[in-house]
Every structure is written in structure tokens, then in C-alpha cells.
PDB file with SEQRES, HELIX, SHEET and CRYST1 records, atoms N, CA, C and O in Angstrom:
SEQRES   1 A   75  UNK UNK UNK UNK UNK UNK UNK UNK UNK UNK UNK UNK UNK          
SEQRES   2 A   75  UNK UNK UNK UNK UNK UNK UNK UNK UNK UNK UNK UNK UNK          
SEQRES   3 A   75  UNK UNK UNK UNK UNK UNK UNK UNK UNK UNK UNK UNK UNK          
SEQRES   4 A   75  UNK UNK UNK UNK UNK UNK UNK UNK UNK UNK UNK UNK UNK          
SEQRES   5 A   75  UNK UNK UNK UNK UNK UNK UNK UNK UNK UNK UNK UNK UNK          
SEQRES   6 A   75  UNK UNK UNK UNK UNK UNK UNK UNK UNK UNK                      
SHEET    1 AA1 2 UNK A   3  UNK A   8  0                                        
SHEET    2 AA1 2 UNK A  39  UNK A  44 -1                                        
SHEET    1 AA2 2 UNK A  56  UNK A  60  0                                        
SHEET    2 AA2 2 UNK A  68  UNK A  72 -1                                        
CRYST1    1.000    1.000    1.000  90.00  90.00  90.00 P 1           1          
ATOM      1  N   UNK A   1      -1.199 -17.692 -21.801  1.00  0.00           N  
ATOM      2  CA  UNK A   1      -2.179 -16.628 -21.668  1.00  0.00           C  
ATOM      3  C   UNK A   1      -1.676 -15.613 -20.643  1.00  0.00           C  
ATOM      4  O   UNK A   1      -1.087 -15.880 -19.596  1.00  0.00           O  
ATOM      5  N   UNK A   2      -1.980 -14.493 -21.077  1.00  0.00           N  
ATOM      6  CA  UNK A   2      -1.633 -13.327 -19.871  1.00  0.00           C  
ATOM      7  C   UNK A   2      -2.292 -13.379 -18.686  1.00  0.00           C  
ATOM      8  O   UNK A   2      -1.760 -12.850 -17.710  1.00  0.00           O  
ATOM      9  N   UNK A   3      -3.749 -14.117 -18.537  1.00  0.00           N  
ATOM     10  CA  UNK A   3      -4.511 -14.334 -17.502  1.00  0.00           C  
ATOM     11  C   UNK A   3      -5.718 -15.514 -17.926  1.00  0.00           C  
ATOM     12  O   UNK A   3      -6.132 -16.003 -18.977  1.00  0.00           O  
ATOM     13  N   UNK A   4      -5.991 -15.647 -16.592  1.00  0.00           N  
ATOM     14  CA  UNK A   4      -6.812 -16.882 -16.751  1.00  0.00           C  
ATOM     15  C   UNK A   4      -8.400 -16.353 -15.445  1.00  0.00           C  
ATOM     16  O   UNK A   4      -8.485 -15.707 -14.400  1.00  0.00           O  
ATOM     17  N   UNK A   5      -8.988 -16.814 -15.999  1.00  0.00           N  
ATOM     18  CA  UNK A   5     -10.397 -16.685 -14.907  1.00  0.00           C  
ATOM     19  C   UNK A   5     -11.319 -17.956 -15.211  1.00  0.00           C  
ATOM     20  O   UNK A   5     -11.542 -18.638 -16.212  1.00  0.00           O  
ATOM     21  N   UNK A   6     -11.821 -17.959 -13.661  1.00  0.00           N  
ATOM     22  CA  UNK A   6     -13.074 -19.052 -13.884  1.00  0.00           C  
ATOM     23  C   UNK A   6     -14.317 -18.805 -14.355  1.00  0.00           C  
ATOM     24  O   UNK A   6     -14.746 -17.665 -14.174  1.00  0.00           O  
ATOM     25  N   UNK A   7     -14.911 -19.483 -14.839  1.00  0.00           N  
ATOM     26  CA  UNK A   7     -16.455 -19.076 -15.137  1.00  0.00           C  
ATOM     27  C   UNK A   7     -17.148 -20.065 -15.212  1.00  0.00           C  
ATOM     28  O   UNK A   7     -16.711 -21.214 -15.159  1.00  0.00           O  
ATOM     29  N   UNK A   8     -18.905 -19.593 -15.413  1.00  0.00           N  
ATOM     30  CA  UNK A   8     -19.778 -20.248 -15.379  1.00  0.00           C  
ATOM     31  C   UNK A   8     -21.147 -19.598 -16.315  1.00  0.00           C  
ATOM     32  O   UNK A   8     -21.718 -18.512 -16.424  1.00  0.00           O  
ATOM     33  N   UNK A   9     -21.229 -20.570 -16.720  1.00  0.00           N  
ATOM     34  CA  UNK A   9     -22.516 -20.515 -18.133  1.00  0.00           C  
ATOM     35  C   UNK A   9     -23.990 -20.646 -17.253  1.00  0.00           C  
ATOM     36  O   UNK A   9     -24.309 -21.634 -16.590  1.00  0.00           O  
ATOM     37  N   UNK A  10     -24.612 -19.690 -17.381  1.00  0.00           N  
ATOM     38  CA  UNK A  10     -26.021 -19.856 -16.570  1.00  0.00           C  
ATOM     39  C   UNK A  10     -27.094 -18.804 -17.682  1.00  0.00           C  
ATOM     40  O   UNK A  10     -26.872 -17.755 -18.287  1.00  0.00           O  
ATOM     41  N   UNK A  11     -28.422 -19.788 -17.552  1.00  0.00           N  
ATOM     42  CA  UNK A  11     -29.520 -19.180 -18.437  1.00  0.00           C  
ATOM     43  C   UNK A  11     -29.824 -17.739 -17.609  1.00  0.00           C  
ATOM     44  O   UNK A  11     -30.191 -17.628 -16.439  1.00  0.00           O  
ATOM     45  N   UNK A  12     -29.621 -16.947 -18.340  1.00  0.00           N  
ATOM     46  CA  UNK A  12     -29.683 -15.444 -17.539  1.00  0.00           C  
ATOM     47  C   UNK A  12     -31.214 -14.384 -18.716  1.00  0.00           C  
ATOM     48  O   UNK A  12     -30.935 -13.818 -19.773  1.00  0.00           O  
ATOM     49  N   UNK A  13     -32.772 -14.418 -18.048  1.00  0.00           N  
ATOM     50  CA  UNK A  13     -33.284 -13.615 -18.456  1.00  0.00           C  
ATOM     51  C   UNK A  13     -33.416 -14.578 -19.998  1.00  0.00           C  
ATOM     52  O   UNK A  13     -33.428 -13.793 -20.946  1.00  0.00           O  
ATOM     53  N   UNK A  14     -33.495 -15.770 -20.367  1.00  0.00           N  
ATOM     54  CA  UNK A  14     -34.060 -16.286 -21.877  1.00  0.00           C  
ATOM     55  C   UNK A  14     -32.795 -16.279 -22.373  1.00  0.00           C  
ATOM     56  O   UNK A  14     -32.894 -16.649 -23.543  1.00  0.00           O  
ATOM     57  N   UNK A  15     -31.597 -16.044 -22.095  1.00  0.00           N  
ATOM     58  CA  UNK A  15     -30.245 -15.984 -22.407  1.00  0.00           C  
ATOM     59  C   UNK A  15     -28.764 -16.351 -22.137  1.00  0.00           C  
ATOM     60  O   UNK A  15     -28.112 -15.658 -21.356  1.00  0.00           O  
ATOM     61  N   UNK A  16     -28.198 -17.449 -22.775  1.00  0.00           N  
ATOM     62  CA  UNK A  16     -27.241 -17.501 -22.518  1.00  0.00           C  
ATOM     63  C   UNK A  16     -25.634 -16.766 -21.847  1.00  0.00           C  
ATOM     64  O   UNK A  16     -24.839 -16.245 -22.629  1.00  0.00           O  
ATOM     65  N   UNK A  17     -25.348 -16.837 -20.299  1.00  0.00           N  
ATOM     66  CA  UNK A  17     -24.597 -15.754 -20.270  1.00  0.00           C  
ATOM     67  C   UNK A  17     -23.675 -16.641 -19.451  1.00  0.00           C  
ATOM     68  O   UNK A  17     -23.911 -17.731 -18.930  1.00  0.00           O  
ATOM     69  N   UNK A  18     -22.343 -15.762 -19.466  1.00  0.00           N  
ATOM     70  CA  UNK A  18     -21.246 -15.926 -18.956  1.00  0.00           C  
ATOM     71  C   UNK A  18     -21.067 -15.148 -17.411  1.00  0.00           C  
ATOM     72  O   UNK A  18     -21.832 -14.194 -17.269  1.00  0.00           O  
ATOM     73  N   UNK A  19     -20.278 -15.399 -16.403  1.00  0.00           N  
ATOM     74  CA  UNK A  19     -20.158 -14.824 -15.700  1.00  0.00           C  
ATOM     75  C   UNK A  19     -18.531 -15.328 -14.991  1.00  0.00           C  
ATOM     76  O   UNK A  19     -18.113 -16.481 -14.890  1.00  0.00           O  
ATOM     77  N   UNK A  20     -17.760 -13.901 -14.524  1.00  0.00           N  
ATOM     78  CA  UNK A  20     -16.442 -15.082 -13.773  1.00  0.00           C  
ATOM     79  C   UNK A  20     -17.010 -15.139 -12.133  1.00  0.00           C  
ATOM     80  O   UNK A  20     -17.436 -14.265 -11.379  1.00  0.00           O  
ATOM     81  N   UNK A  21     -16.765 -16.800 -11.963  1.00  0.00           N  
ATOM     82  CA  UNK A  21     -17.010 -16.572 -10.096  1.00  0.00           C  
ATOM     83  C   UNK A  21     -15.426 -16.571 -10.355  1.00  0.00           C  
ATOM     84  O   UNK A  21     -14.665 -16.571 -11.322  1.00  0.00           O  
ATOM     85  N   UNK A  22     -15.309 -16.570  -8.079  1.00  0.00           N  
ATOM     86  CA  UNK A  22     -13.905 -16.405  -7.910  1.00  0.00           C  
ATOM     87  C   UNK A  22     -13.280 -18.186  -7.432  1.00  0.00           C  
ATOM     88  O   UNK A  22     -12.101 -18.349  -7.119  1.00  0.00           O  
ATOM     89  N   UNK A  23     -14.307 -19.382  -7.459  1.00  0.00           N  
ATOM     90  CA  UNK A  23     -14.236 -20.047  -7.092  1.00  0.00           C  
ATOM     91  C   UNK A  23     -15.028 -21.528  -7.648  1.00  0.00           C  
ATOM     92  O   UNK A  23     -15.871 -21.033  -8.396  1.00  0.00           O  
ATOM     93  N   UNK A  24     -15.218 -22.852  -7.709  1.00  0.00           N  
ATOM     94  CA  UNK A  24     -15.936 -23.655  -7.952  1.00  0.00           C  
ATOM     95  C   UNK A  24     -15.554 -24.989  -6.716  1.00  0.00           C  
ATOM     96  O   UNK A  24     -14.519 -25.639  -6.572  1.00  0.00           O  
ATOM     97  N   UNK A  25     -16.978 -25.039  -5.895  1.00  0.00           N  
ATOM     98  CA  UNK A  25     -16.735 -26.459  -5.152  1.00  0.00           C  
ATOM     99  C   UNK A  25     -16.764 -27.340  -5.698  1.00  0.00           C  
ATOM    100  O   UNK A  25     -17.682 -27.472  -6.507  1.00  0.00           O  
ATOM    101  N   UNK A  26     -15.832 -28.340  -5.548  1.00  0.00           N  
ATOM    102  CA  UNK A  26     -15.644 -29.683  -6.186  1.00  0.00           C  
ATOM    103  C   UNK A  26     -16.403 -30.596  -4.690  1.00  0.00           C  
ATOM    104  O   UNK A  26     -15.845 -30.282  -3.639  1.00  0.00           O  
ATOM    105  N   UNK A  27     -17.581 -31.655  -4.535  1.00  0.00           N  
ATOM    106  CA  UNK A  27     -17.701 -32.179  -3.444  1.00  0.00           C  
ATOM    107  C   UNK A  27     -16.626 -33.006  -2.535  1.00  0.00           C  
ATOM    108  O   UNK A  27     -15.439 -33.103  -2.847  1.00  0.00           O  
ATOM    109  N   UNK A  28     -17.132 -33.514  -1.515  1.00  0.00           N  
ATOM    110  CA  UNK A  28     -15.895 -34.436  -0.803  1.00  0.00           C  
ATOM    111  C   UNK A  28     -16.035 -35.686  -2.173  1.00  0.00           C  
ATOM    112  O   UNK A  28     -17.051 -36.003  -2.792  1.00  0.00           O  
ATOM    113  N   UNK A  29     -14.936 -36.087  -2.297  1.00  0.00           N  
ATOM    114  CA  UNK A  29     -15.302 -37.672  -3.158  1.00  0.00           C  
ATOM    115  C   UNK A  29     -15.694 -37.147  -4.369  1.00  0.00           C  
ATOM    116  O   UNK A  29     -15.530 -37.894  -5.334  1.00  0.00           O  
ATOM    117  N   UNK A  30     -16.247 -35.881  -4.608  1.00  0.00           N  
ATOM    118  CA  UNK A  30     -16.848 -36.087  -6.340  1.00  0.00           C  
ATOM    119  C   UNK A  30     -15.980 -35.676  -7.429  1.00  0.00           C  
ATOM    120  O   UNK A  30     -14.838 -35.987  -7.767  1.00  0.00           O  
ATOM    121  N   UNK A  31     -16.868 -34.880  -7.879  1.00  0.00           N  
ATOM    122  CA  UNK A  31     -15.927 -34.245  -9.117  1.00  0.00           C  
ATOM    123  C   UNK A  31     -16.691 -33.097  -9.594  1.00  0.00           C  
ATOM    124  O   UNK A  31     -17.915 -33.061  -9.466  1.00  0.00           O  
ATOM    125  N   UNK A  32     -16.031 -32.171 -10.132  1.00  0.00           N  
ATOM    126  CA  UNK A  32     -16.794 -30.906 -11.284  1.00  0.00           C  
ATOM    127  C   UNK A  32     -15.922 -31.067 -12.602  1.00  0.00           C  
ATOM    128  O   UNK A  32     -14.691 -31.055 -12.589  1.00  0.00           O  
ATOM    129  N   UNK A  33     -16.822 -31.242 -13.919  1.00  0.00           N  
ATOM    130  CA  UNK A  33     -16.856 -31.318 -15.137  1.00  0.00           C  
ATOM    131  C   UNK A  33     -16.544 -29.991 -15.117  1.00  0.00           C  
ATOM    132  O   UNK A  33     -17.068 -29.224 -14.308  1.00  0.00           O  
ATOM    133  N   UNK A  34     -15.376 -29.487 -16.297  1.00  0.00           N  
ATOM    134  CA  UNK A  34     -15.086 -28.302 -16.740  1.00  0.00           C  
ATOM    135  C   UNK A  34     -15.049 -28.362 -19.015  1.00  0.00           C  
ATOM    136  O   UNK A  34     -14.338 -28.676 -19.970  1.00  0.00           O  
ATOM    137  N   UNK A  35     -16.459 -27.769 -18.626  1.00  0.00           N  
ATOM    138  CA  UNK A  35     -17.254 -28.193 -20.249  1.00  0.00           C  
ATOM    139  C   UNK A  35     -17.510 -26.448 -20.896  1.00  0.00           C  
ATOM    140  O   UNK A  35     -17.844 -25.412 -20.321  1.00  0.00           O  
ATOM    141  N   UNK A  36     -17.140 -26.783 -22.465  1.00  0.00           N  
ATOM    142  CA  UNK A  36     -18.203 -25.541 -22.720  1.00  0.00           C  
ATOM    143  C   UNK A  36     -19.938 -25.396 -22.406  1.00  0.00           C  
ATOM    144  O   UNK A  36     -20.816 -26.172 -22.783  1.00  0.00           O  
ATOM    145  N   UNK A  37     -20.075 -24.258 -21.669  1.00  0.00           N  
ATOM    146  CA  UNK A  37     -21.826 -24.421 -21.841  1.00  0.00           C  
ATOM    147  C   UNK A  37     -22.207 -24.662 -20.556  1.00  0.00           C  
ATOM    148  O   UNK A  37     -23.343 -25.109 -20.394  1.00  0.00           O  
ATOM    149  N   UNK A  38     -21.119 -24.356 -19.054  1.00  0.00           N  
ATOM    150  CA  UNK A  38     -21.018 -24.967 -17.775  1.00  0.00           C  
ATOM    151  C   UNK A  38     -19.823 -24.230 -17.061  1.00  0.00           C  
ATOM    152  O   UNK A  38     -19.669 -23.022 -17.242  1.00  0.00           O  
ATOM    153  N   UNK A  39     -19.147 -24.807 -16.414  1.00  0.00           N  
ATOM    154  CA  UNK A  39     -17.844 -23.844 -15.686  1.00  0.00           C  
ATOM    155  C   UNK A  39     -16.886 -24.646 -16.772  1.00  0.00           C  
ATOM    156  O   UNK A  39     -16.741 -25.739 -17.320  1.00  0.00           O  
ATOM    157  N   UNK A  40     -16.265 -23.133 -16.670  1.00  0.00           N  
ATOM    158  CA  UNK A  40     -15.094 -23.419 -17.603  1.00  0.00           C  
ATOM    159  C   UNK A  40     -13.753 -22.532 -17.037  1.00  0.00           C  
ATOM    160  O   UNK A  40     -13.868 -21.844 -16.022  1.00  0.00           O  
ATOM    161  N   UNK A  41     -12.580 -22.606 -17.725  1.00  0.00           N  
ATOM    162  CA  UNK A  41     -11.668 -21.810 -17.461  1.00  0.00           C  
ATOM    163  C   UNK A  41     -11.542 -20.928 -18.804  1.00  0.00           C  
ATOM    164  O   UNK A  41     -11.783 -21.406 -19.912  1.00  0.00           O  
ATOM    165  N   UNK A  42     -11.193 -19.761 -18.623  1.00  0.00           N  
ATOM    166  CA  UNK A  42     -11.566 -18.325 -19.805  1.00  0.00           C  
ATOM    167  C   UNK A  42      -9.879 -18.075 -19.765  1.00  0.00           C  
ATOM    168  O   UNK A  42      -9.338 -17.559 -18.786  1.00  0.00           O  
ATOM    169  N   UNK A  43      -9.277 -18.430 -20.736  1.00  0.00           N  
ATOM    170  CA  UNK A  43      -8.337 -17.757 -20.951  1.00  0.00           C  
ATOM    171  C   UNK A  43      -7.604 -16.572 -21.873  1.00  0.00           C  
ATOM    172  O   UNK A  43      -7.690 -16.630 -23.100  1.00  0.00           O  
ATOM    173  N   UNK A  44      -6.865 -15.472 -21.194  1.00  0.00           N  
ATOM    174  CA  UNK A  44      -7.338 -14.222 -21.787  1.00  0.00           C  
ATOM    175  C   UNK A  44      -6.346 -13.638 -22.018  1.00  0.00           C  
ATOM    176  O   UNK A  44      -5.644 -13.352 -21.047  1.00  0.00           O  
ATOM    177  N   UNK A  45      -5.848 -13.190 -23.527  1.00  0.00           N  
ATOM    178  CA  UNK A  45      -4.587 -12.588 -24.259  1.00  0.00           C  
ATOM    179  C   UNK A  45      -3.466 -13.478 -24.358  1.00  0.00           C  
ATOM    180  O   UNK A  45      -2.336 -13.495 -23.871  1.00  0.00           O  
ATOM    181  N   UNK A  46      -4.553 -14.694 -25.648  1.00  0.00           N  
ATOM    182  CA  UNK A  46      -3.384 -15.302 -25.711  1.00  0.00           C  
ATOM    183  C   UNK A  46      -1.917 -15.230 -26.470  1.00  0.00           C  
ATOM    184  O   UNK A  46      -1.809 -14.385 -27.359  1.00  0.00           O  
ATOM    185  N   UNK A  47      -0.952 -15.945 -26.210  1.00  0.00           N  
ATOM    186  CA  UNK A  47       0.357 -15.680 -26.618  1.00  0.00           C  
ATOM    187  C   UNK A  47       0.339 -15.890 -28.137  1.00  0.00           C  
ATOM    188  O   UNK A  47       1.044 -15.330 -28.976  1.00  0.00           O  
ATOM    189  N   UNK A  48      -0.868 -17.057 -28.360  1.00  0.00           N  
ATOM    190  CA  UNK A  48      -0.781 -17.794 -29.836  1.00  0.00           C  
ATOM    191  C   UNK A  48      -1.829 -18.275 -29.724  1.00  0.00           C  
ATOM    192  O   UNK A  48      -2.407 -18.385 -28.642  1.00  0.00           O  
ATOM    193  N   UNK A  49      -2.487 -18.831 -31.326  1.00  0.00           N  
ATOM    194  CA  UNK A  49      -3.265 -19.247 -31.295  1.00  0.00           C  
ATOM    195  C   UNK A  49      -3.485 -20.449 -30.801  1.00  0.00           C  
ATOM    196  O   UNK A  49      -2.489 -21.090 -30.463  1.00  0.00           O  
ATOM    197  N   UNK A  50      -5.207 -21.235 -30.584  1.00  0.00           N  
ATOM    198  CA  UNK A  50      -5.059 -22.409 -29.776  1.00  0.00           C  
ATOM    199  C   UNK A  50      -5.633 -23.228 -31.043  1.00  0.00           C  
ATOM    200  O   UNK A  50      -6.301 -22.808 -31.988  1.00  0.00           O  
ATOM    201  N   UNK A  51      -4.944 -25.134 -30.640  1.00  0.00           N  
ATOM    202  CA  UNK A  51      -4.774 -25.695 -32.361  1.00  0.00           C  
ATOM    203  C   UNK A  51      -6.097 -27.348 -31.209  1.00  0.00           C  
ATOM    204  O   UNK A  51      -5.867 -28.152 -30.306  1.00  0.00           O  
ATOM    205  N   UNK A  52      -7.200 -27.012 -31.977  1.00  0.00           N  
ATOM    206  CA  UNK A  52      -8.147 -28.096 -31.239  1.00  0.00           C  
ATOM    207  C   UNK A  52      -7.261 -29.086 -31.414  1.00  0.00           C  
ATOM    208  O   UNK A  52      -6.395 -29.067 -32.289  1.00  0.00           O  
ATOM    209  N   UNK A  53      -7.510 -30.428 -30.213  1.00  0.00           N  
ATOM    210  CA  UNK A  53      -7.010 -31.608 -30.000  1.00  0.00           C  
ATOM    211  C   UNK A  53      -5.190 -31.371 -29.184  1.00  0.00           C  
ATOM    212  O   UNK A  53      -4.548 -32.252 -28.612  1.00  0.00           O  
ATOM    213  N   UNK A  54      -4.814 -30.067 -29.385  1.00  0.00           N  
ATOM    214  CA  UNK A  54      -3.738 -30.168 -28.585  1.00  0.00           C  
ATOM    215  C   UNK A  54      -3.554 -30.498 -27.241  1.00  0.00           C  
ATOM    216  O   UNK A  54      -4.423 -31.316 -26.939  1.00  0.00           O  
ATOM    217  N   UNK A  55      -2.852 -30.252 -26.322  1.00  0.00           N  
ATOM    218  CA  UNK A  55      -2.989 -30.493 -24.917  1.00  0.00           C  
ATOM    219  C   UNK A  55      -2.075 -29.162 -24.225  1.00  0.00           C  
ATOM    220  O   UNK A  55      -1.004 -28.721 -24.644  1.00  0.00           O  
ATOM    221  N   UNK A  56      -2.838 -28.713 -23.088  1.00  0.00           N  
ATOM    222  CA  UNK A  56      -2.013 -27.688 -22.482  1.00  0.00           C  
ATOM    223  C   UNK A  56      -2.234 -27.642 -20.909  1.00  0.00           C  
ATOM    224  O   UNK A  56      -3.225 -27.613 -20.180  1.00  0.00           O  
ATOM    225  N   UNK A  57      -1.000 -27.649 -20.741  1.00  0.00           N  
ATOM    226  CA  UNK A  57      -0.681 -27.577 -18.733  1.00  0.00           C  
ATOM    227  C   UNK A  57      -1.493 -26.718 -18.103  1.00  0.00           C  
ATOM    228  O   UNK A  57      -1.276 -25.566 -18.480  1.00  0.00           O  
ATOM    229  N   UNK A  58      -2.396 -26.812 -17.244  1.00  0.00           N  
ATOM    230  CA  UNK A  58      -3.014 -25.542 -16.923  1.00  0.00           C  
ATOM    231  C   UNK A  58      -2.865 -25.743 -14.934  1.00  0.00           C  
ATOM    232  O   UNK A  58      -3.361 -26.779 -14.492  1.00  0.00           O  
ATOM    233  N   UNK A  59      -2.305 -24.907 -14.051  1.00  0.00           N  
ATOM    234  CA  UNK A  59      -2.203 -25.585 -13.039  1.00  0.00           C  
ATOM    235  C   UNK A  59      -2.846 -24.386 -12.030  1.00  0.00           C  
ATOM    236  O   UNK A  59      -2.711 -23.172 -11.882  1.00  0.00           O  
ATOM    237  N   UNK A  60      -3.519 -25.335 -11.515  1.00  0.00           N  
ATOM    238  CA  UNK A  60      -4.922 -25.447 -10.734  1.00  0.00           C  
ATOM    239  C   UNK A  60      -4.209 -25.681  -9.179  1.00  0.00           C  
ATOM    240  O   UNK A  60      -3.235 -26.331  -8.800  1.00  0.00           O  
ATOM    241  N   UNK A  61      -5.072 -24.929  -8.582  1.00  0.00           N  
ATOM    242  CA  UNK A  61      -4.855 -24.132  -6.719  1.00  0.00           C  
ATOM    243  C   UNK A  61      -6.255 -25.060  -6.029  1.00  0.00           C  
ATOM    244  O   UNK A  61      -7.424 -25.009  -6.411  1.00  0.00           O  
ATOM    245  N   UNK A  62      -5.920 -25.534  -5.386  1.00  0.00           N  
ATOM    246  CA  UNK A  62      -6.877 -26.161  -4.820  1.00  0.00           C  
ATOM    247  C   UNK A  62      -6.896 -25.626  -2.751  1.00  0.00           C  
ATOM    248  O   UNK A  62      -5.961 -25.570  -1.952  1.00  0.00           O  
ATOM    249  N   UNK A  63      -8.167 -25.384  -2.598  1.00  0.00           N  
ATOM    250  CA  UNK A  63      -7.911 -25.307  -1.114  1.00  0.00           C  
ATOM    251  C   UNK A  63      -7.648 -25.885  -0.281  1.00  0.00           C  
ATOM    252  O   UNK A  63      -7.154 -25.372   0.723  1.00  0.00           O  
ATOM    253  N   UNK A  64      -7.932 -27.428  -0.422  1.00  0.00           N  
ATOM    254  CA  UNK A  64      -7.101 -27.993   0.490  1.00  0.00           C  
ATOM    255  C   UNK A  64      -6.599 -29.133   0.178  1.00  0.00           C  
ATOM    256  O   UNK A  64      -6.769 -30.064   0.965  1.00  0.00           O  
ATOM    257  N   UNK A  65      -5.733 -29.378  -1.247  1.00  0.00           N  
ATOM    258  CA  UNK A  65      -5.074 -29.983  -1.713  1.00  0.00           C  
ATOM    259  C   UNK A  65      -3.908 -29.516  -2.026  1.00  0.00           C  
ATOM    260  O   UNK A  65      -2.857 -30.154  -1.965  1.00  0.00           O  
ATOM    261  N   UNK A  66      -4.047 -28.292  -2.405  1.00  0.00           N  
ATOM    262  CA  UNK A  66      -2.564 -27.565  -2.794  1.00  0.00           C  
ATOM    263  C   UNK A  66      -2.814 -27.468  -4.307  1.00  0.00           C  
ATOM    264  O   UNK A  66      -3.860 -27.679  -4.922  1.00  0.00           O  
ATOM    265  N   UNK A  67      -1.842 -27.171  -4.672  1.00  0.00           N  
ATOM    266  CA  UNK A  67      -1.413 -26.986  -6.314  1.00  0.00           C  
ATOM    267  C   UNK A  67      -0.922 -28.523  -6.663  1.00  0.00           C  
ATOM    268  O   UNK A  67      -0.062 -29.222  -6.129  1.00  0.00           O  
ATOM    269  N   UNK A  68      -1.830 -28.776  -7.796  1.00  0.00           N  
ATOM    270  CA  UNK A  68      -1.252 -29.389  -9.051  1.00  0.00           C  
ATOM    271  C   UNK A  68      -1.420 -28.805 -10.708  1.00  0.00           C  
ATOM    272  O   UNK A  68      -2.060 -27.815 -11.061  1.00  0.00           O  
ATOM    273  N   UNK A  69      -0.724 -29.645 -11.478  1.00  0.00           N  
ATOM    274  CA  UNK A  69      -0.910 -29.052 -12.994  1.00  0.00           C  
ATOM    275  C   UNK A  69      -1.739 -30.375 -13.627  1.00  0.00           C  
ATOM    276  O   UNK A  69      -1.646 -31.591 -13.456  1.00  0.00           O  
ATOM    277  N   UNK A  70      -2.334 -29.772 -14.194  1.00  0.00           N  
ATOM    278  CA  UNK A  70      -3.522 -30.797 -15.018  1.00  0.00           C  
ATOM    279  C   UNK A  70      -3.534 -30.785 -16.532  1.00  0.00           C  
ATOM    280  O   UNK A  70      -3.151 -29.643 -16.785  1.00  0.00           O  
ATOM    281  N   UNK A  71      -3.744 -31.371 -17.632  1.00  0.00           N  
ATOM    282  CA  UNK A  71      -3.516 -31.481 -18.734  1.00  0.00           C  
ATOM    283  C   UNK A  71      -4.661 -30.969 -19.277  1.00  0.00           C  
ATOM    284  O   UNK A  71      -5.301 -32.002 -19.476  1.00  0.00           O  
ATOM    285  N   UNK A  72      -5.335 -30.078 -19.645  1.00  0.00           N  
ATOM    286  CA  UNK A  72      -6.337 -29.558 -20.240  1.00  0.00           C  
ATOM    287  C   UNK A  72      -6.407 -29.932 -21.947  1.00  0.00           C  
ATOM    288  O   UNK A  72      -5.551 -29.313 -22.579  1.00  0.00           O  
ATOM    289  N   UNK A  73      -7.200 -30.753 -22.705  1.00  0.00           N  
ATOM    290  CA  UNK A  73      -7.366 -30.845 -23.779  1.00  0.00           C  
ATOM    291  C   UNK A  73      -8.040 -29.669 -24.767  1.00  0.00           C  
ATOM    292  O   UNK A  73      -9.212 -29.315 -24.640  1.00  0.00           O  
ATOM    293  N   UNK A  74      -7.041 -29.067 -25.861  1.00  0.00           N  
ATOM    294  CA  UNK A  74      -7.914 -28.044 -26.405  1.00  0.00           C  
ATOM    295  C   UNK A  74      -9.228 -28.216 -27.162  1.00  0.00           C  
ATOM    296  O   UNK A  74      -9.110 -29.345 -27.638  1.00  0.00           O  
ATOM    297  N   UNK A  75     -10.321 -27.772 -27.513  1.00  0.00           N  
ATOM    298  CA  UNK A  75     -10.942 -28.444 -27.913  1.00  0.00           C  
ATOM    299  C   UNK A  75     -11.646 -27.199 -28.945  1.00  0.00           C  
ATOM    300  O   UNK A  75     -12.552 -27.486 -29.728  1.00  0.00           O  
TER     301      UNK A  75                                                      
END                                                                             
């Protein structure tokens, strides 16, 4: 993808809407689910099309973990 942004699905006004934050807290110890319909990652101008069930590297900045790459399932 030429770019990537975060987002988040929130009932806006009786309506489903999208929005990009610049960020998502994960707790100490927990976790954040990255689902359609919730925070997701938006990826934008892609190179090719995307084939459900594939798998793709997507690597993720963490603040105070650093960078790793994570396996994102297409879906």
C-alpha cells in the first residue's frame, strides 16, 4: 500500500462512521482487537488486489516497545 492509517468505527449521529485517530492504547498486560466494525488499520492505494485468507506483514511502531512486524490475516 502507498499508505496506511489507523482507525476507528464509532456510532456517529444513528450512523455508522469511520474516523483516522493518530494512535490506539493497548493496556499494561492487555490487548486491543483490530476487527472490522472497531479499530482497524485502513490501507490506502493498493499495489494489488487483496485475496481473503491470505496473510500480509504489516509492521507496527509501538511506544514503548519499539517496532515489530505482525502477520495480519486478509480477510
Amino acid at each position: 500500500a502507498k499508505a496506511t492509517e489507523l482507525h476507528a468505527t464509532q456510532m456517529k449521529d444513528g450512523t455508522m462512521a469511520m474516523r483516522q485517530v493518530q494512535s490506539m492504547d493497548i493496556p499494561a498486560d492487555g490487548e486491543l482487537k483490530l476487527k472490522p466494525g472497531g479499530y482497524h488499520i485502513m490501507l490506502i492505494g493498493l499495489n494489488r488486489p487483496l485475496v481473503a485468507g491470505e496473510t500480509l506483514p504489516i509492521k507496527m511502531k509501538f511506544e514503548m516497545a519499539g517496532e515489530t512486524t505482525i502477520n495480519a490475516k486478509v480477510k
